[in-house]
N, C-alpha and C positions, 0 to 999 in steps of 0.2 A: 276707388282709384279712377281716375279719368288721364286721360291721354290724350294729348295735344300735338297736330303737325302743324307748321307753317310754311306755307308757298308763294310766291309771286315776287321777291327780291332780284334784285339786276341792279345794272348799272344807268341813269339815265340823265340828260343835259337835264339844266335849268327850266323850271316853267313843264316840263315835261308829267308823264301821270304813271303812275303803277297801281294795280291791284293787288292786294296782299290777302291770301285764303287760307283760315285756319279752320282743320276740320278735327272734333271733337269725337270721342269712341270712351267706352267704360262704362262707368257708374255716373251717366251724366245726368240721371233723377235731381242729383242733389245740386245742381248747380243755378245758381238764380241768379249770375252776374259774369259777364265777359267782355273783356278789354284785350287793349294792345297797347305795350308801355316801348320804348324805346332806350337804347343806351349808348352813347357818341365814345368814343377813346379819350380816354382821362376825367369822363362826366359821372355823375350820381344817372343811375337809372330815374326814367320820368315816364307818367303814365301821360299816355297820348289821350285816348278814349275808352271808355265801357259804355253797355249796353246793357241794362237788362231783360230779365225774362219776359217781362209788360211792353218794353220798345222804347224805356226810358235812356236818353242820351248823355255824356257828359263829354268835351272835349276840354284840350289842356289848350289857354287862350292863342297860344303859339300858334293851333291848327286850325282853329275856327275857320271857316267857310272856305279852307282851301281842303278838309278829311273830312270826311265820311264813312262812321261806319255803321253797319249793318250784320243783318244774322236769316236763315233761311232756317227754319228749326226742319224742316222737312229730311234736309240735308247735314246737321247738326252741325252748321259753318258759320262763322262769324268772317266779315271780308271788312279790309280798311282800303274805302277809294281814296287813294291819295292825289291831289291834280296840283296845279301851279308849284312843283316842288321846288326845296334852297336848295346850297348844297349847305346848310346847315340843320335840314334833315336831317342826313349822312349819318347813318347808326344801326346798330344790329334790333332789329323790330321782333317780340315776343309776343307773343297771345298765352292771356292768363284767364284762367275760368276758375269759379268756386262758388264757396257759399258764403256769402258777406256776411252773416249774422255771427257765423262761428268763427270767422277770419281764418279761413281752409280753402286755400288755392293752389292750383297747379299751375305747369308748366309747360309749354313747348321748348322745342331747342334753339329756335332763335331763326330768322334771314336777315338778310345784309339789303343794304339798301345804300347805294351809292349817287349823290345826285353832283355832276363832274361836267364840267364841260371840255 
């Protein structure tokens, strides 16, 4: 079992930045891949980005060079720098951790993320 928080959601204008921290706790031995997918009202959930255990990246083309994510294994946290935000960001943001090879993932319960002017 692994267990997942997420923190840093708020409300913020256009063009504006948040930090988003998911900190990881369990049986996180077995975890070799960690993301943060996003999901708007009335949309399909979509993955933002993963990271894995080596420091390899993927973003969804939508974020490129405006997200950034990262991971601190010291502190077992994966963070998504978000900067230039739309408001079609605008979505409940989830941090998922597992093991790609077995397709065995978990979950956080989600922040919010408002971008409004």
């Amino acid at each position: 079992q692994v267990q997942l928080v997420e923190s840093g959601g708020g409300l913020v204008q256009p063009g504006g930045s948040l930090r988003l921290s998911c900190v990881a706790s369990g049986n996180i031995f077995m975890v070799n891949v960690m993301g943060w997918y996003r999901q708007a009202p009335g949309k399909q959930r979509e993955l933002v980005a993963t990271i894995t255990n080596g420091g390899s990246t993927n973003y969804a083309t939508s974020v490129k060079g405006r997200f950034t994510i990262s991971k601190d294994n010291a502190k077992n946290t994966v963070y998504l720098q978000m900067n230039s935000l739309k408001p079609e960001d605008t979505a409940v943001y989830s941090c998922n951790a597992g093991r790609s090879t077995i397709s065995m993932y978990f979950w956080g319960q989600g922040t919010q993320v408002t971008v409004s002017s």
